[in-house]
KOLGULUM-897251 format. One record per residue (C-alpha): x, y, z. Coordinates in steps of 0.2 Angstrom, whole numbers. Layout:
! KOLGULUM-897251
NODE      u      v      w
NODE      X      Y      Z
...
END
This chain:
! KOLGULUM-897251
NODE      u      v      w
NODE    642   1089    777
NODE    630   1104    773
NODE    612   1099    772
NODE    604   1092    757
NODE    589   1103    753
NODE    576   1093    742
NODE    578   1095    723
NODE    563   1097    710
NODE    568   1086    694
NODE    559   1093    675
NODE    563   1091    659
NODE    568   1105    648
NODE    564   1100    630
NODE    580   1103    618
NODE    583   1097    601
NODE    600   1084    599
NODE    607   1075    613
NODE    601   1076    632
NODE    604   1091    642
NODE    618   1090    657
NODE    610   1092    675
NODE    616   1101    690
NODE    614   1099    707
NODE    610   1114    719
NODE    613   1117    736
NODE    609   1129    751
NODE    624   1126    761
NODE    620   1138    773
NODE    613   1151    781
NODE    620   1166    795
NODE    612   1181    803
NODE    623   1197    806
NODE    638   1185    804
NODE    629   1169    815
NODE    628   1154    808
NODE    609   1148    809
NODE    606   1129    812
NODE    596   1122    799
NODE    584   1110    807
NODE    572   1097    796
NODE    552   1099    800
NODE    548   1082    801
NODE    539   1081    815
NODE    529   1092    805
NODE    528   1080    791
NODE    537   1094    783
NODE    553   1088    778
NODE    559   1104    769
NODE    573   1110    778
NODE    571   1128    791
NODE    580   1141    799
NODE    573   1153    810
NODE    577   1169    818
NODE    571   1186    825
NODE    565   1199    815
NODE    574   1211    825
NODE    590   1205    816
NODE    599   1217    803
NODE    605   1205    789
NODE    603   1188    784
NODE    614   1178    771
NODE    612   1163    762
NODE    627   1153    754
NODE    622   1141    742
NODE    631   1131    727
NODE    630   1122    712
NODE    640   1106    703
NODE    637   1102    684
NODE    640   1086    676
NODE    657   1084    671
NODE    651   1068    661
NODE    648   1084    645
NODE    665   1084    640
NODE    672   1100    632
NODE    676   1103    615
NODE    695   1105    613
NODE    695   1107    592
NODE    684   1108    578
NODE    670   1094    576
NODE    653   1092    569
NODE    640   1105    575
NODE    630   1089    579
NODE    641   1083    591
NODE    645   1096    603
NODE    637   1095    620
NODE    623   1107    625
NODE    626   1119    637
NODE    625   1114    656
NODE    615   1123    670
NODE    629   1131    679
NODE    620   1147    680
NODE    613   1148    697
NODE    597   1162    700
NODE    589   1164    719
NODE    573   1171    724
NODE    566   1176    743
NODE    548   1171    740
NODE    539   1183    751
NODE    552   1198    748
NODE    558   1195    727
NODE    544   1199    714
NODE    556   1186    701
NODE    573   1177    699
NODE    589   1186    706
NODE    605   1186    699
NODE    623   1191    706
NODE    629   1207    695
NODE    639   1198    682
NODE    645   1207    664
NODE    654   1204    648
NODE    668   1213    644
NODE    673   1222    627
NODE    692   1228    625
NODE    700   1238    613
NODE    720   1234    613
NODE    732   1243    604
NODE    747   1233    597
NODE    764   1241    589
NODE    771   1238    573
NODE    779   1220    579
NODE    764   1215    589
NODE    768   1219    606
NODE    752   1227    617
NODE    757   1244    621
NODE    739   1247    628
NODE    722   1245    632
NODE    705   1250    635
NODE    690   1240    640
NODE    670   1242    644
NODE    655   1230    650
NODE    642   1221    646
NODE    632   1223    661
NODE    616   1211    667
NODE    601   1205    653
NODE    597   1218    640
NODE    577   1221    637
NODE    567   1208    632
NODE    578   1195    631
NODE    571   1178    626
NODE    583   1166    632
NODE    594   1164    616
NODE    605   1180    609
NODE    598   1175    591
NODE    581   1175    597
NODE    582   1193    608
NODE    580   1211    600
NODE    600   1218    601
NODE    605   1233    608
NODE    616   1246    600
NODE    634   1253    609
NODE    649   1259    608
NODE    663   1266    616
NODE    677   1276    612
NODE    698   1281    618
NODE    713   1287    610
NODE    726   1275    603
NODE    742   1277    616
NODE    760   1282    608
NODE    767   1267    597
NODE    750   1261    592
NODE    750   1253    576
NODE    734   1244    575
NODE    719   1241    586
NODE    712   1225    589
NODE    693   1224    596
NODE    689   1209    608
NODE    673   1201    615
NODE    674   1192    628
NODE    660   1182    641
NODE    668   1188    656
NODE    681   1181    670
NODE    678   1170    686
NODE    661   1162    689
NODE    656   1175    678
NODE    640   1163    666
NODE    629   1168    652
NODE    624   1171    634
NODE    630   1185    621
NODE    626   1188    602
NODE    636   1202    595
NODE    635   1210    575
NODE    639   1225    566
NODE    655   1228    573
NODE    662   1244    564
NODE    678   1253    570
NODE    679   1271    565
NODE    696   1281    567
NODE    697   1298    568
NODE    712   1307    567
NODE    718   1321    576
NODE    712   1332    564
NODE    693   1327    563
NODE    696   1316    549
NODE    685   1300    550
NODE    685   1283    543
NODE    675   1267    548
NODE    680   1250    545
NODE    665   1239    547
NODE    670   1219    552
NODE    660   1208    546
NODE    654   1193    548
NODE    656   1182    533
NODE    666   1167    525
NODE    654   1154    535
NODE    641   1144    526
NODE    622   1146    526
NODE    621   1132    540
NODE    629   1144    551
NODE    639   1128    560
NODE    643   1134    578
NODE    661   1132    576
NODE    662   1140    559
NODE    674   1156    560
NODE    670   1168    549
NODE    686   1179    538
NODE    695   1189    551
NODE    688   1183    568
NODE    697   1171    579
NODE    692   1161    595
NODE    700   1166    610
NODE    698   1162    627
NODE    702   1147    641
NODE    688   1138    633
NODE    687   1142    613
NODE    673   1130    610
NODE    660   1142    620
NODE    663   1155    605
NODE    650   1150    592
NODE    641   1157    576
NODE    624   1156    576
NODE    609   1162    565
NODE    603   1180    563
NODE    594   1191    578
NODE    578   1194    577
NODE    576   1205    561
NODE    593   1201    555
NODE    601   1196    540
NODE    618   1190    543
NODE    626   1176    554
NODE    628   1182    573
NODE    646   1179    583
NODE    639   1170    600
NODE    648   1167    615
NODE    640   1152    626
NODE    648   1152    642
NODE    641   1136    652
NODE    659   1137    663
NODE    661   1147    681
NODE    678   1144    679
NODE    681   1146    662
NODE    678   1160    647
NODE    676   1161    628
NODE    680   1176    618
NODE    680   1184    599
NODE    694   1193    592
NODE    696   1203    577
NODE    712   1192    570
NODE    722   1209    560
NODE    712   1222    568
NODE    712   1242    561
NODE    728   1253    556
NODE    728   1267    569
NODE    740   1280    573
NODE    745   1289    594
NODE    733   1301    596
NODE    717   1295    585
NODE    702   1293    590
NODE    697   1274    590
NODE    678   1271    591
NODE    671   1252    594
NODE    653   1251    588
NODE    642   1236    590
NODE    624   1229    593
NODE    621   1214    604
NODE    609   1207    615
NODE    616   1196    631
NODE    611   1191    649
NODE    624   1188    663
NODE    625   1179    679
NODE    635   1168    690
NODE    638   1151    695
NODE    643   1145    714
NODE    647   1145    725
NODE    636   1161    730
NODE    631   1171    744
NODE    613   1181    743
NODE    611   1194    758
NODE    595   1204    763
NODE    591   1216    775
NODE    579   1219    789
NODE    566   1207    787
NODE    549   1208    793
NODE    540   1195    803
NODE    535   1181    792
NODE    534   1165    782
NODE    546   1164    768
NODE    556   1153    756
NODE    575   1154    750
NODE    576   1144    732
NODE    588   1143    720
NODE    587   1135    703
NODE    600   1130    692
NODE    597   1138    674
NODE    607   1137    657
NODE    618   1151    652
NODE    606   1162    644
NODE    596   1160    660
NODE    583   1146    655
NODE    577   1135    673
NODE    585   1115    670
NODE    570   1115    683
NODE    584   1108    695
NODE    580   1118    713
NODE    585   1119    733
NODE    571   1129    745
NODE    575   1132    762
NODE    561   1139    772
NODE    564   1156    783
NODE    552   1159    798
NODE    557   1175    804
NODE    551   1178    821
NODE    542   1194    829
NODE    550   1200    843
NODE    543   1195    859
NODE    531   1211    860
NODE    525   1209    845
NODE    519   1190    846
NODE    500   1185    852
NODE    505   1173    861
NODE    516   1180    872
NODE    504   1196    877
NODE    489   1182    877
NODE    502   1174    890
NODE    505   1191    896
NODE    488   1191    897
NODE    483   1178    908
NODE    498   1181    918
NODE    490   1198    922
NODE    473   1191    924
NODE    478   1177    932
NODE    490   1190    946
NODE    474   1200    945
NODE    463   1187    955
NODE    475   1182    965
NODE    478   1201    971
NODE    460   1202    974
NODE    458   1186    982
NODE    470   1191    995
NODE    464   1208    997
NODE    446   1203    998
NODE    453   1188   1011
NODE    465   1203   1022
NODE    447   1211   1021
NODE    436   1198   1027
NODE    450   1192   1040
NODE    452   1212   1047
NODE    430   1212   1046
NODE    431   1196   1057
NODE    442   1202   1067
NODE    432   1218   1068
NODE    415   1209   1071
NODE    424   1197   1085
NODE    431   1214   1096
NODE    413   1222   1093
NODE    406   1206   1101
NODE    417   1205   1114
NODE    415   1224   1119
NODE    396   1221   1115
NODE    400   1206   1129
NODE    407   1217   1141
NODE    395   1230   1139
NODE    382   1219   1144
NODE    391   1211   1160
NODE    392   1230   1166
NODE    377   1233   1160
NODE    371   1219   1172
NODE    381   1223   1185
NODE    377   1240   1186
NODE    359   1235   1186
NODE    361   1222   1200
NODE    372   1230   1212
NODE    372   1247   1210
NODE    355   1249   1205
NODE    349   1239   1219
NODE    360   1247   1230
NODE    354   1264   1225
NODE    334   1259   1227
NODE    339   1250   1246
NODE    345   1267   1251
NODE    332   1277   1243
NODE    319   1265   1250
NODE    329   1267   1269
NODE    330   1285   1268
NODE    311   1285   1266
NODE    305   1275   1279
NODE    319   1282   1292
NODE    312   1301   1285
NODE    293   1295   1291
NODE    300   1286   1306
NODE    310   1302   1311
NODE    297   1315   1305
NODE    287   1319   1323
NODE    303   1316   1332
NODE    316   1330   1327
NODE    318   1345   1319
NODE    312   1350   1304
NODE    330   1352   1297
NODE    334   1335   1300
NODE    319   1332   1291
NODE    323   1340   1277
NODE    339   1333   1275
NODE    334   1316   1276
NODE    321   1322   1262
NODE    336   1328   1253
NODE    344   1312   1253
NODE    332   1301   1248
NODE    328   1312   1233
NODE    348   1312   1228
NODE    345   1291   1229
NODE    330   1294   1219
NODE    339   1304   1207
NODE    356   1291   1207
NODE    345   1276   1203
NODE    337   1285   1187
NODE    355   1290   1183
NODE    361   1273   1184
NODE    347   1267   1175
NODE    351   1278   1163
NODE    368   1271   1163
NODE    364   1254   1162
NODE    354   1259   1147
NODE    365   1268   1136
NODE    379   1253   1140
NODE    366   1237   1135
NODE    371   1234   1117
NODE    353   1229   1114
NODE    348   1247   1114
NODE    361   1253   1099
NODE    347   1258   1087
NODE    339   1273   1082
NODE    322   1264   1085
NODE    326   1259   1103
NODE    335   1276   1106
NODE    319   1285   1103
NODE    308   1274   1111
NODE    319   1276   1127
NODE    320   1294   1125
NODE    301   1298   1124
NODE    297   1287   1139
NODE    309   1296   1150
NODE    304   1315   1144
NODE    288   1308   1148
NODE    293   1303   1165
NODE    302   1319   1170
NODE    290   1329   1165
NODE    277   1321   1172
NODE    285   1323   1189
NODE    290   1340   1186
NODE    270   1345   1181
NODE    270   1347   1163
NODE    263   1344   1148
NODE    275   1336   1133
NODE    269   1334   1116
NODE    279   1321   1104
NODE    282   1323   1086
NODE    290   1306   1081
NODE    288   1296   1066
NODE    277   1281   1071
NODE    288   1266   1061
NODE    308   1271   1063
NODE    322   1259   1057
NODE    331   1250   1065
NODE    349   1261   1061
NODE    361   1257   1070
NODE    365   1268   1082
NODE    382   1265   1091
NODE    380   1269   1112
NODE    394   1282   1113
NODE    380   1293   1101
NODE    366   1288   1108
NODE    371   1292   1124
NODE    379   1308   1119
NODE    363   1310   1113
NODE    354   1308   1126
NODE    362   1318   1139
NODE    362   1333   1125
NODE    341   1332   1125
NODE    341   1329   1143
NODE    349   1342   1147
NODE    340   1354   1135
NODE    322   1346   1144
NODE    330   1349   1162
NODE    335   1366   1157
NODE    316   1370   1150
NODE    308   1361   1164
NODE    320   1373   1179
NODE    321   1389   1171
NODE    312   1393   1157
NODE    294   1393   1168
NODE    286   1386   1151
NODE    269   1376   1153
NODE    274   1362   1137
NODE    286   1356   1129
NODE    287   1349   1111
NODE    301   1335   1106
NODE    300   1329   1088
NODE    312   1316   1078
NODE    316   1319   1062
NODE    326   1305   1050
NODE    330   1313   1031
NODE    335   1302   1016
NODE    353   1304   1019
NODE    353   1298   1036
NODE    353   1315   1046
NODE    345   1314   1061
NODE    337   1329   1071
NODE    331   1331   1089
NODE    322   1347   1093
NODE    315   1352   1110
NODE    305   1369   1110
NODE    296   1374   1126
NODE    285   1389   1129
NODE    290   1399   1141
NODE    300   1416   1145
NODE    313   1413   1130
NODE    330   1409   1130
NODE    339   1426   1134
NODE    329   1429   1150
NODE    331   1413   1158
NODE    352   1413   1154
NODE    351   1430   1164
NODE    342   1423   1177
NODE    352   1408   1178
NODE    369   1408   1171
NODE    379   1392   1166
NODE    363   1384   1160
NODE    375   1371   1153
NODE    376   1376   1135
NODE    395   1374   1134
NODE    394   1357   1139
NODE    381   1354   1125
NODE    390   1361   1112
NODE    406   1352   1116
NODE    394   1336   1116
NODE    386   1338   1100
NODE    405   1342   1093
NODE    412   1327   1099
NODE    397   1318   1089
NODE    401   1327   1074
NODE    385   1335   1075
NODE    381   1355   1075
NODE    369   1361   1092
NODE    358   1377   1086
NODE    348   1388   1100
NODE    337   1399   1093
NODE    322   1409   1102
NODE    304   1407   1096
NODE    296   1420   1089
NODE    280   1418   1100
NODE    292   1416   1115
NODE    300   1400   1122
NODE    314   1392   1114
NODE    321   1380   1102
NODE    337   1368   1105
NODE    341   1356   1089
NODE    355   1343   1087
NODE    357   1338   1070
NODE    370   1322   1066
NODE    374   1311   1053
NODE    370   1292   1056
NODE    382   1279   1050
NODE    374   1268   1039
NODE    380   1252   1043
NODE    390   1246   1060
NODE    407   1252   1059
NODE    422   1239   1056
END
């Protein structure tokens, strides 16, 4: 059983006996052919029924349908205008609150029909027009509504005898109100000769009873009782022929009872004013295109012919429903989804990053580890090997000294300065390896006490230009002991072959981290000394200072001597 949608009761005021309700129905409701189910809101508290559906849809389609009550019975014969039965609310209007700017009816008409009959009677033809919609400023009533002039116009067929003029309320579920006066036919024969023949309506009394029928008029029709007379238009002066069609399936009609003497080939021209409105009764359809996303309401009231609400409705409320990309909640779901992915991407990032940094941190203190066992071990047993062989080859020197020749002497001289020279290299070693040592203030410190010892043995003087508070930068051993070799070597090749009395190291640490070492001495200059002594190890500081990622300039000075810089970048932090 189609769903009951709920009904809003009024009272329409109406002189004589009550009026005859109807009941009105949304029986349903499809999109681009669906059926949509209708579901009741009463979780809500809502109990008016709904449909729903997306907005992306092309058409939607309502059916709906309205029953009168049979208990008005029809009129079959003449009777007391105080006794017929007011007309029932059959007439079914619809509105899309939200889309409609008023009530809606289905196109519905009258129809007017001249029909030419031979000299015995027989129809030997036809012609017809309409009656479309609600002329302006209708009122509700045909004798209360301004009327409109019309005519139309055809040529009687062969045989035509007479013409007879018909008004007529329409066919199948076709409902409404018509008022119709000064009918005039005009004939004009072939040779442009023209003669009206007014119709009036007259013979009726001045009560103008509704089933009076005025002098040459007849009712016609399935349902002769819905033609009527009633009082003049607006303006008027005469009675008015009505047609009150209260019946989808029925129809009233006027007919002129004699009609006009015409002739084949005249001109036959029906002219008229009246004033009507036409619509119809159920069941119905109502269709609408493309809606937008929204809140609406399908109603349907039933209405008298003329098109006056019976205050009987059906609503039906219509949620259309944005398309997915469209709705705040799904982005605000969308939203946090993404948000919510967001964090999580980052917290496993930033995890894989704090595992691989943990990771990092636990090889750099395992290698830190194993740089200081051979640190120690280099220290305890090579180290102390180095010094017992040194210390041997002395006293076996001073033993022997008085004893053999000078060569052997010498050699053993020889020997115990290359033990000497071993244990400072070891020391060396031993130094660069202790991960204690990897910063640029230990680095320097080191650095300035053995050029101070080196030169000291070698017999000259040194001059140090460091900064007196360095930080603590660290300083990763494979540079520190790059660099240290670089500036050791640039020292021994001053202190052998330059013949300079001083030499100057100084330190510089820029903003940016750049470290440089210069050593300058002042002795015979740079181009002299490589011609006295080739292969003063400057490839081998190049290549150093390139495998640090630092540049190696030599320049001479220009009061003589020369000047070695290396210049390198420091990381900023311990590498990962």
């Amino acid at each position: 059983m189609s769903p009951r949608l709920i009904v809003v009761l009024g009272m329409l005021c109406l002189s004589g006996p009550p009026a005859a309700w109807a009941e009105v129905r949304v029986t349903g409701a499809s999109v681009d052919g669906r059926a949509l189910p209708i579901s009741a809101e009463a979780a809500t508290g809502n109990e008016e029924p709904t449909v729903r559906f997306n907005s992306t849809s092309q058409q939607v389609t309502f059916s709906f349908e309205g029953e009168a009550d049979t208990s008005a019975s029809p009129v079959t014969g003449a009777r007391p205008a105080d006794t017929l039965p007011p007309p029932r609310g059959t007439r079914l209007r619809f509105r899309l609150d939200g889309r409609d700017a008023g009530w809606r009816d289905r196109p519905a008409q009258g129809r007017v029909i001249l029909r030419f009959v031979d000299a015995v009677g027989n129809t030997v033809g036809s012609d017809e027009t309409e009656l479309p919609g609600q002329t302006d400023d209708w009122q509700g009533s045909p004798e209360g509504s301004p009327p409109r002039p019309y005519s139309f116009s055809t040529i009687a067929p062969p045989l035509a005898a007479r013409v007879m003029a018909n008004f007529i309320s329409g066919y199948e579920q076709v409902v409404g109100a018509v008022g119709i006066d000064n009918v005039t036919i005009t004939i004009t024969s072939p040779d442009a000769v023209a003669v009206e023949h007014p119709m009036p309506i007259g013979g009726v009394d001045e009560a103008f009873h509704p089933l009076s029928t005025p002098a040459g008029w007849g009712r016609s029709g399935s349902r002769g009782e819905l033609s009527r007379v009633a009082g003049p238009t607006a303006g008027g002066d005469g009675p008015l022929l009505t047609i009150i069609d209260d019946d989808p399936q029925q129809y009233g009609a006027w007919t002129l009872t004699k009609g006009v003497a015409t002739e084949p080939g005249d001109t036959v021209t029906l002219s008229w004013r009246a004033s009507h409105s036409f619509g119809e009764g159920g069941p119905l359809k109502a269709s609408y295109a493309s809606l937008s996303p929204g809140d609406y309401r399908f109603r349907v009231s039933a209405c008298f012919p003329g098109g006056q609400p019976t205050g009987v409705e059906a609503s039906l409320r219509v949620v259309v429903v944005p398309p997915w990309y469209q709705r705040a909640n799904v982005w605000l779901a969308i939203g946090i989804t993404m948000v919510a992915g967001a964090a999580l991407a980052a917290r496993q990032i930033a995890l894989q990053r704090l595992r691989r940094q943990l990771e990092a941190v636990e090889r750099e203190h395992a290698l830190e580890r194993e740089r200081a066992r051979i640190a120690r071990d280099l220290h305890d047993e090579v180290g102390a090997g180095l010094t017992e062989i040194a210390m041997q080859t002395a006293w076996l020197r001073r033993d022997v000294a008085e004893s053999v020749p000078p060569e052997t002497v010498a050699r053993a001289e020889k020997a115990c300065q290359a033990a000497i020279d071993l244990t400072r290299s070891v020391d060396a070693i031993v130094w660069a390896v202790n991960p204690a040592n990897d910063t640029l203030d230990r680095f320097v410190s080191y650095l300035t006490q053995a050029t101070e010892q080196f030169t000291d043995a070698a017999g000259l003087a040194v001059r140090f230009d460091v900064p007196t508070h360095l930080p603590a930068v660290p300083l990763p051993g494979l540079i520190r002991h790059g660099l240290f070799l670089i500036v050791r070597e640039a020292i021994n090749n001053a202190v052998k072959h330059a013949q300079c009395q001083l030499i100057r190291l100084s330190v510089q640490l820029d903003q940016n981290n750049l470290l440089t070492i210069t050593v300058e001495d002042d002795g015979r200059g740079f181009a002299r000394a490589a011609a006295h002594h080739p292969g003063l190890g400057l490839e081998s500081m190049q290549q150093r200072a390139a495998d640090l990622g630092g540049t190696l300039t030599i320049s001479p000075q220009p009061a003589g001597g020369t000047r070695v810089a290396i210049a390198i970048s420091l990381p900023t932090s311990t590498p990962v």
